[in-house]
Structures are given as structure tokens and as C-alpha cells.
N, C-alpha and C positions, 0 to 999 in steps of 0.2 A: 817429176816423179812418174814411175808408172802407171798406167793404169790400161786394165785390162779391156779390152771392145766392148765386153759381154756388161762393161759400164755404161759404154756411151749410150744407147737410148734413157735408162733410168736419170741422168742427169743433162739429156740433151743437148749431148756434143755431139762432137766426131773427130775420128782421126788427126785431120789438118789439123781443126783448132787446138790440139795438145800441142803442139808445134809452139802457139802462143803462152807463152812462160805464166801470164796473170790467168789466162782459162785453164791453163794445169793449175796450176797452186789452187782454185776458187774452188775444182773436180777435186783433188784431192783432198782439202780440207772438209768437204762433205763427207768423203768416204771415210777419213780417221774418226772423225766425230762420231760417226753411226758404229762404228767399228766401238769406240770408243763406250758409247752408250751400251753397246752388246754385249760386250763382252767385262766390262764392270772395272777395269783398271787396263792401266796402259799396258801393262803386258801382253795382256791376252786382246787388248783393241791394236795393238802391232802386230799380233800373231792372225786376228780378223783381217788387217789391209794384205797382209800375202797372201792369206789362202781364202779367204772369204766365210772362215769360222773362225772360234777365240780358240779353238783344242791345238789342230795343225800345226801353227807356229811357234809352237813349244816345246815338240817333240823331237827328238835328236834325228836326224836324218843320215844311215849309210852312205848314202852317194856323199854328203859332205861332210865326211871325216865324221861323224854322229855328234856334228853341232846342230843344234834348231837355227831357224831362222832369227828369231832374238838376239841368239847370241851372235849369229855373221854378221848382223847391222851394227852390234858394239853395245845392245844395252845390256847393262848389267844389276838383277835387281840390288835397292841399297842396303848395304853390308850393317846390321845393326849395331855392331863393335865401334863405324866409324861415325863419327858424327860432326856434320858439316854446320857452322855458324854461319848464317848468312845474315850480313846486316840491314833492318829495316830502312827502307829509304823513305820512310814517314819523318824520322830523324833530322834528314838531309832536306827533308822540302821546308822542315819549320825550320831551321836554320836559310835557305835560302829566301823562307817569308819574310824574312826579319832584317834582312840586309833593306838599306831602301837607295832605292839610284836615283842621283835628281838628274833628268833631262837635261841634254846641253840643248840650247835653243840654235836653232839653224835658221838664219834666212837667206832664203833663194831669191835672186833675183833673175826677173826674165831677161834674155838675152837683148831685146829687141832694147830694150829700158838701161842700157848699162856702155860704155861704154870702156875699154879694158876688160883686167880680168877684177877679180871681188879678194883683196886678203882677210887671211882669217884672223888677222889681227883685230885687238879690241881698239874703240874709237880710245883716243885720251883727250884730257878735260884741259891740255895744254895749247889747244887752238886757238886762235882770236879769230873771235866772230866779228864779221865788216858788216856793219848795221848803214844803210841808205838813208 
């Protein structure tokens, strides 16, 4: 993500380290969040990470075609006509609680102790034991 210089001392970077993908995302997620807190809902905490207040990013702008910056990133506030169902996956976790899986048992044998390879066949009970 972007982030402007006038950031880096407040959160202790610099230039190069934006270059590393996890110290961006780390700087950035400070700056939405605080954005986020400022400005009281995501719209105006999107419109705080471009311009560094929640009013600016909301505002249609001549040089671009009199879109705000909200709407050039694609969000769009939600439409109250439409209404999205999303299913709880509380549902899906007690349904996956409930299954139960019984463990296959695996023995490993050390290589030094073996000699061949190990099948994964089960012993059967049709062997004659040679008793001394």
C-alpha cells in the first residue's frame, strides 16, 4: 500500500523497509485503524488514509472526472434496498464438532531396525507360528 514519508518517523520506518511486503501491511494497518477510529466508519476512515482527514475523501474531485476518492477505489456505500444473507459459520463449526474421526494408527519403523521396505498391509491371523 501507499504510504506517505510525512508517516515514516510516527511509526518508525523508512522508505527501503516499505519495499518489505509484511512492514508495509504492519504501517499500514496502523494508519487505517487510526483513520478508522477518526473518522467513525469506513468511509470516512478510507477517505482519512488518502488524505489524512475523514472530510477530503469524499468530496467529488474535478481533475477526476468529479469522483471522490471512495468511489475511484470501488467502494460503494450498502444500497438498503439490497440485502445480502450471509451464512453464519457458527452452523458449520458445530456441524464439523460433531463428526468424529478415529485416528489411523501408523508405526514407523527406524530404518536402521528394518530390513526391506514396511507394507501397509494388515498382519493376518493365517500364519503358523514355529515355536522352539
Amino acid at each position: 500500500m501507499q504510504i506517505t514519508s510525512t508517516n515514516f518517523a510516527k511509526f518508525g520506518t523508512t522508505a527501503e523497509k516499505m519495499f518489505d511486503p509484511c512492514e508495509n501491511l504492519k504501517v499500514s494497518e496502523k494508519i487505517l485503524v487510526n483513520c478508522y477510529k477518526r473518522g467513525g466508519d469506513l468511509v470516512r476512515g478510507l477517505s482519512c488514509y488518502y488524505s489524512g482527514n475523514p472530510e477530503t475523501g469524499v468530496k467529488p474531485e474535478p481533475e477526476f472526472n468529479n469522483t471522490s476518492y471512495v468511489q475511484r477505489i470501488g467502494f460503494s456505500p450498502p444500497d438498503n434496498k439490497k440485502s445480502f444473507i450471509v451464512p453464519s459459520v457458527k452452523e458449520m463449526i458445530k456441524k464439523e464438532n460433531k463428526t468424529t474421526i478415529t485416528p489411523e494408527e501408523i508405526i514407523i519403523y527406524p530404518q536402521y531396525a528394518m530390513r526391506g521396505t514396511v507394507s501397509n498391509e494388515k498382519e493376518t491371523k493365517d500364519v503358523e507360528i514355529k515355536s522352539e
